[in-house]
Steps between C-alpha positions, in 0.01 A plus 500: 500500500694709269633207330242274493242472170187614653332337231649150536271456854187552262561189300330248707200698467480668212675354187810676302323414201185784621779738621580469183182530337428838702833694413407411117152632595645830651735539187123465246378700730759811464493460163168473421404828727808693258338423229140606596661767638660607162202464315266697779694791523634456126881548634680303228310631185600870678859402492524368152250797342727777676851330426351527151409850529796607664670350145359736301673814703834319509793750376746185481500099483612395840791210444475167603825507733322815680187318537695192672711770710127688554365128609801427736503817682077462530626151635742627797373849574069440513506125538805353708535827684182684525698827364179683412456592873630813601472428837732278681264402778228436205786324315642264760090394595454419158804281458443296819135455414622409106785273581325364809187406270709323229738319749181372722293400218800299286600336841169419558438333130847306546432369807161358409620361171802333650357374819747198533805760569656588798715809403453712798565811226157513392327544832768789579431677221135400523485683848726811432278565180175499725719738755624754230085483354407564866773764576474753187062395425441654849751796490323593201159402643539728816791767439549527115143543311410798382142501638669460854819674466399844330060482545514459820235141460481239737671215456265253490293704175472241288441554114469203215789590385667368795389140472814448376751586807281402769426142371889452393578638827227259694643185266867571668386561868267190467806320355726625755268418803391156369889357473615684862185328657652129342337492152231212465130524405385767712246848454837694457565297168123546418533900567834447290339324168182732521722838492696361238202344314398918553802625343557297198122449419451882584717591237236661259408736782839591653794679367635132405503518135648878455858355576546319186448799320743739687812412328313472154371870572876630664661333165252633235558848690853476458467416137221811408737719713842367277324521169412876534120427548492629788108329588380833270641767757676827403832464449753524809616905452807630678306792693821720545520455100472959419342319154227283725444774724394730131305236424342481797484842671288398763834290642705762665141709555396179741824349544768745522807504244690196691158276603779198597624723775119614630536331865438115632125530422336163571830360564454687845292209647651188612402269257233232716229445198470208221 
């Protein structure tokens, strides 16, 4: 089971050549909903129209070796490593549902397109994707999300916005459940194509599209931050500075003359949220 193509048993009924046809479908589709997507909520012309504005407050040019240093560490700390989560148990969710995603859906694409092979790799991996999807999509689902973990919701309150996870995680357990019960034409690989047909056709309505501009917004963040920009906020004062403190009397009035030292504050609570 785990090493057997799962699609391979299809091919008497339904050709490679429409397998084929439908993953190119799904791939129009995703990019089709980004690109409404940009141009409903107007996310790209944003980007570019701040970037710009965030220029024209810049105290220094930013180099080009620091913005391929700025681009490698976006690479390995927000993309390959989900560093941008505080939380571990938030963290390690993420990363199973991330890496779980791309290894299902690239397993799935290669076993389609090469339907003649008999490497019993790709059906591993194709299985222990869907299993890491299944693990971390649910831990977040029923443990992790904010709504649950710190509001005190049900559950099963279901929002737009979570299109996304529920049909990715419905697309693995279908998966799952159609090659354990022998693969074939069957209403588990029906309830299989329709939540995926859901999650890569939903894409204009879920959270789909906001991933491709994550590391794009971490980098240019990195490079406003660099070049003394600073996105147009006050400047960064050291508040046991006796000059700052002058300046700003209302420091040690509100603060006390050592604010670093001032107690744990919000670092008191266990950190559980987004």
């Amino acid at each position: 089971m785990f090493t057997s193509n799962p699609f391979a048993t299809l091919s008497g009924v339904i050709s490679p050549e429409m397998m084929q046809g439908y993953i190119v479908l799904m791939v129009l589709l995703v990019m089709g909903g980004t690109i409404l997507d940009m141009i409903h909520k107007k996310s790209a012309k944003y980007f570019f129209e701040n970037a710009k504005k965030a220029q024209k407050s810049a105290k220094r040019e930013v180099s080009g070796g620091e913005k391929v240093a700025m681009a490698t560490s976006v690479l390995v700390k927000e993309v390959l490593t989900s560093g941008e989560f505080s939380n571990p148990r938030r963290r390690l969710s993420h990363l199973l549902t991330m890496w779980g995603t791309i290894l299902f859906i690239v397993t799935t694409a290669s076993m389609i397109f090469s339907p003649e092979s008999t490497s019993t790799l790709l059906p591993q991996l194709w299985h222990i994707g869907a299993l890491m999807l299944a693990v971390g999509g649910y831990w977040f689902w029923f443990a992790i999300r904010v709504d649950v973990s710190a509001e005190g919701l049900p559950w099963f309150r279901f929002e737009r916005a979570d299109l996304f996870i529920l049909s990715l995680l419905a697309t693995a357990t279908f998966a799952l459940a159609w090659s354990f019960t022998g693969g074939g034409l069957s209403v588990l690989f029906a309830l299989f194509i329709l939540s995926s047909t859901v999650l890569f056709g939903g894409v204009y309505w879920s959270k789909f599209a906001h991933m491709f501009f994550k590391p794009a917004a971490a980098f240019q963040k990195r490079v406003i931050m660099a070049d003394g920009g600073r996105e147009n906020l006050p400047p960064d004062y050291d508040l046991t500075d006796p000059e700052v403190q002058r300046k700003f009397p209302d420091v040690p009035m509100y603060m006390g003359k050592n604010p670093p030292n001032m107690g744990l504050c919000i670092k008191a609570e266990r950190a559980k949220h987004y």
